[in-house]
C-alpha positions, 0 to 999 in steps of 0.5 A: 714225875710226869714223862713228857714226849714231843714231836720234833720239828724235823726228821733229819739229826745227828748227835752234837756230843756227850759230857760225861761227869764221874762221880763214884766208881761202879763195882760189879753187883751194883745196880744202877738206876738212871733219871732223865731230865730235858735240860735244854731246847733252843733254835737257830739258824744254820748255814745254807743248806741247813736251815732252821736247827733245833738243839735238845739237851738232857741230863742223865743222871745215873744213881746206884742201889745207895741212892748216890750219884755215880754220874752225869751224862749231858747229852745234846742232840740237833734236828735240822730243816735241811734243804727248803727249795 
C-alpha cells in the first residue's frame, strides 16, 4: 500500500463530523492497528463569503491483533476559499 499525500487547496478548515461504526468490543490488552483510506474528494461552492469549499472523506478502519474489524471511523473534513476581494 502506497501513502499518498496532497496539498490542499486552502489553508482555512474545520471538521464536518465523525460516524463511528462498532463492531466488536475492545478489551484491555488488545492491540489495535488502524488502515486509512481517502474515500471521498468533491467541490462546492458556498455562500458568500465562503467561497469554493473542498470536502475530504477518509475511513479508518481499526483492526485488533486477530485481524478482526473492531470498527469504523468515517471522517469528513472541509477546507475553504474564504474571502476573495
Amino acid at each position: 500500500m502506497t501513502a499518498v499525500s496532497f496539498e490542499k487547496p486552502f489553508k482555512q478548515g474545520f471538521s464536518a463530523g465523525d460516524e463511528w461504526e462498532a463492531f466488536r468490543p475492545i478489551r484491555p490488552g488488545d492491540v489495535l492497528t488502524v488502515t486509512t483510506v481517502l474515500c471521498d474528494l468533491f467541490e462546492k461552492q458556498g455562500r458568500p463569503g465562503v467561497g469554493r469549499m473542498f470536502f475530504i472523506r477518509y475511513d479508518n478502519t481499526f483492526r485488533n491483533q486477530r485481524n478482526e474489524v473492531v470498527a469504523i471511523l468515517r471522517f469528513t473534513s472541509v477546507n475553504f476559499e474564504g474571502p476573495t476581494d
